[in-house]
N, C-alpha and C positions, 0 to 999 in steps of 0.2 A: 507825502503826497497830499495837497490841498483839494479834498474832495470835495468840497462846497462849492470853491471858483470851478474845478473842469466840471461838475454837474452843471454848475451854470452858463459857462461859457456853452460846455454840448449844448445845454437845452437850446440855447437862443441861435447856434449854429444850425444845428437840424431842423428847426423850426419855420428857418429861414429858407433851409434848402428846401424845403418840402412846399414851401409856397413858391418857391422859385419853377421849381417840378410840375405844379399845378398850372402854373402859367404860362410856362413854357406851354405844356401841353395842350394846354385851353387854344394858345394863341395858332397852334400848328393843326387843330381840328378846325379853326375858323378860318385859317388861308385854302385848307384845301377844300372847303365850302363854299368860302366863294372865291374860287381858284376860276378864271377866264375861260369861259365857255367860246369854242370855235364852231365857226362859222360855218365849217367842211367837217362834220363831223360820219356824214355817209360818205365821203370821200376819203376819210383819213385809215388804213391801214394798222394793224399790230406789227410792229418789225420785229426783227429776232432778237428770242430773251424779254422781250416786253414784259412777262409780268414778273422777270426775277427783277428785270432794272428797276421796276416799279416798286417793287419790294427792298430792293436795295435803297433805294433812295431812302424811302420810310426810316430803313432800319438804320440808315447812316444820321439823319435825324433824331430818333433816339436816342442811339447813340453822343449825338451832341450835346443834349439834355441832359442826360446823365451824368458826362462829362462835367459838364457847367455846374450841374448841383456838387458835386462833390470838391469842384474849385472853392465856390460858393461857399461850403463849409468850412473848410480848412482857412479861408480868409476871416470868415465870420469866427470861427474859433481862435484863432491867434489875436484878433480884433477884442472879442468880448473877456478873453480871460486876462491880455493886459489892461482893460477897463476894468477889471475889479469886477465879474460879473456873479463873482460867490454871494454876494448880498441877496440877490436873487433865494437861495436857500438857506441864509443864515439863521441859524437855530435848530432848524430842521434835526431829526435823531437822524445817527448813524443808517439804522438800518434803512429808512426811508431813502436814504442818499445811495445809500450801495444796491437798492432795486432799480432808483432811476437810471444810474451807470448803465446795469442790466439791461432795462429795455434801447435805453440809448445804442450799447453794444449789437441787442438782437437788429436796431435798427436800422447799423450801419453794414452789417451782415449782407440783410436783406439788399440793399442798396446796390451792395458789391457783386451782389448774387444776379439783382437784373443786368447790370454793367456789364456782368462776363456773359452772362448767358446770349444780350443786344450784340455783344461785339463776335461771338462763335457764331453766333447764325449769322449774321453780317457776312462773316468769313466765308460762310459754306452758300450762302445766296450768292455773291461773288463768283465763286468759282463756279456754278451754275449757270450764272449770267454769263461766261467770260468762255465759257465752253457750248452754249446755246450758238453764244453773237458770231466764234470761229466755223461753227457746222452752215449757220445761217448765211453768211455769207461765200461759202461756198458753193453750197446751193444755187444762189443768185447766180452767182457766175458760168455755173454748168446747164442751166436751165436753159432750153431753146424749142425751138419749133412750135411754138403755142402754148408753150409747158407754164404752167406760173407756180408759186411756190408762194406756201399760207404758215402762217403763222401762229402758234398756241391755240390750238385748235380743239376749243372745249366739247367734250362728250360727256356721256351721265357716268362714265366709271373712269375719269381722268382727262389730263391736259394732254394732246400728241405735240410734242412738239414741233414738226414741219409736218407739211403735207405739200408731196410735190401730184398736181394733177396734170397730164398731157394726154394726146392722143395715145402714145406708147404705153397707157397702164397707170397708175395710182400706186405713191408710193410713202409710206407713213414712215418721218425719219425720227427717231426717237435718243435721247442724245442720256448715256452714260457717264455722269462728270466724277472723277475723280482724281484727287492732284496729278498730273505727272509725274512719274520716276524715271531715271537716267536709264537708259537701256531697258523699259519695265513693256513686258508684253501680256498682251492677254488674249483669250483661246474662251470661244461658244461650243461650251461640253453640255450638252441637252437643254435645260432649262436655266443652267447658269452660267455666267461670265467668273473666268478664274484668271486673278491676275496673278504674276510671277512674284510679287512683292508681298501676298499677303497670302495667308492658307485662307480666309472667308469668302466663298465666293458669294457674287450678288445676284440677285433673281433677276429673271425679267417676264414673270411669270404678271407682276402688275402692267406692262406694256403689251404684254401681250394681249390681255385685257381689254386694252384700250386700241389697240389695232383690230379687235372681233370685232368690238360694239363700233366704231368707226366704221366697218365693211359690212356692219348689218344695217347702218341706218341708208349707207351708198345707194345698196338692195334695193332698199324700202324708197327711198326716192326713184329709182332708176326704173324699179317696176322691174328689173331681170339681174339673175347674181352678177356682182364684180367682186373681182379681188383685187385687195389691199395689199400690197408688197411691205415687206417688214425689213428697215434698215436702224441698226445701230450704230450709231456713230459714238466711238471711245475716243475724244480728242488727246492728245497727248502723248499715246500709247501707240506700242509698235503690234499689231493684228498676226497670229500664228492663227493656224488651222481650226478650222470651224465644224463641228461635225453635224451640220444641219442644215437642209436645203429651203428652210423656212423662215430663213430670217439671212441677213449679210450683213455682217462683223467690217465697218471701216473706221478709220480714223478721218481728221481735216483734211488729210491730204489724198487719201485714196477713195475719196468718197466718188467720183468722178464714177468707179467702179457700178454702180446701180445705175448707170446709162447703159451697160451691156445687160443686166439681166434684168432680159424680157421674156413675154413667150407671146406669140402670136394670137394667143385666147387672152392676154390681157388688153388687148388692143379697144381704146372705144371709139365710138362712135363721132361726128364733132357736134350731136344735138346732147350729145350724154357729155362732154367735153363743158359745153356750155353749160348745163344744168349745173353740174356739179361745181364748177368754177362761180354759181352766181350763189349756188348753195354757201361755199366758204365763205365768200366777200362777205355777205352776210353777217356770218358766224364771226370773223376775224376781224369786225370794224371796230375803232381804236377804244366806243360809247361803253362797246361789251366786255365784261371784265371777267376773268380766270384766275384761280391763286397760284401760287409757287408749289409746286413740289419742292419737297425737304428732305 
């Protein structure tokens, strides 16, 4: 093994990628800086998923980058070590040359290490986004009589993901994404969701959270208590028996379901209708920004 040419082809390949890296990224902080500022920015809306897609976008961009640098290397390395790039450290002692290897190695590690880590989150924002946009739009569709339906809907202890407001009640839909399984069902046994595919079940002790702090600030504007109806939506998955009358267990297709359950005390008023509708619009116009849950 010619360890003087591959030190030197790595060095001038890594070298290369890593200025590649830098510019790319320079150049992707400067578009969305001065990324086209609209016109209608009190008029424009958060749609459903908005800040997974937002995120997804980001992270599919990183991911290109990283992508690129590691082409970039592999061309640059094939490139510099048929040019004879061992000159570069000729002379050099052994052991100096088998450290550079080393940090080369740590630093192609590291590389691979962001790559996998851009491309798993990628994955799992994805299906966040893709299980948001399926509940979201079916909302749209079910909504009637005055009802409008708000989007990422930031609180001080979390993102809700819908908020459907009408005269019939206030209803915070909060969406559990996890792959689909064939035949795969899941069951609201007290504070967790148990699905038939896994023994782990999952909390929603964090949404619930964000369904209090949601119906305390309602309170606090409204000037008198309302209640916030708690709906899950598990896309994918086929919904068995729920033993809790404080929250309702649906999927995409049965969500329709949260139009029958009502009660006649959740009923508001159409001045408390409008407040609280002008309250979201607010809260959900496209200017104002919410992160991803992960």
């Amino acid at each position: 093994m010619d360890i003087e040419a591959i030190s030197g082809a790595a060095t001038v390949a890594l070298a290369s990628a890593i200025f590649f890296v830098l510019v790319a990224k320079s150049w992707a902080v400067l578009s969305r800086s001065v990324d086209f500022r609209t016109s209608f920015k009190d008029s424009i809306m958060r749609e459903a998923a908005q800040r997974f897609r937002d995120e997804f976008e980001r992270l599919s961009c990183a991911q290109s980058i990283y992508l690129g640098a590691i082409l970039v290397f592999i061309v640059l390395f094939a490139t510099a070590y048929a040019l004879r790039a061992r000159e570069l450290f000729a002379g050099y002692p052994a052991w100096q040359l088998n450290l550079q290897l080393v940090f080369l190695a740590l630093a192609l590690c590291f590389a691979v290490y962001r790559l996998s880590d851009t491309m798993f989150t990628r994955r799992k924002i994805g299906l966040l986004r893709d299980a948001n946009l399926a509940v979201g739009h079916q909302l749209q569709q079910i909504s009637a009589g005055g009802a409008r339906v708000f989007h990422d809907v930031a609180t001080s202890t979390g993102v809700v993901d819908h908020v459907v407001v009408g005269q019939s009640g206030i209803y915070a839909v909060n969406v559990m994404a996890r792959r689909p399984s064939r035949n795969g069902e899941v069951r609201l046994t007290g504070n967790e969701l148990r699905y038939s595919t896994s023994k782990t079940p999952a909390s929603i002790i964090p949404l619930t959270a964000r369904n209090a702090r949601l119906e305390k600030e309602f309170t606090e504007l409204l000037g008198h208590k309302v209640r916030v109806r708690s709906v899950i939506a598990v896309p994918g998955w086929e919904v068995g028996e729920q033993a809790s009358h404080n929250h309702l267990l649906v999927n995409e297709r049965t969500i329709g379901m949260m139009r029958g359950w009502k009660d006649r005390s959740d009923y508001l008023m159409n001045e408390d209708v409008d407040a609280l509708q002008r309250n979201l619009t607010a809260r959900c116009r496209r200017s104002s920004r919410s992160k991803p849950k992960r």
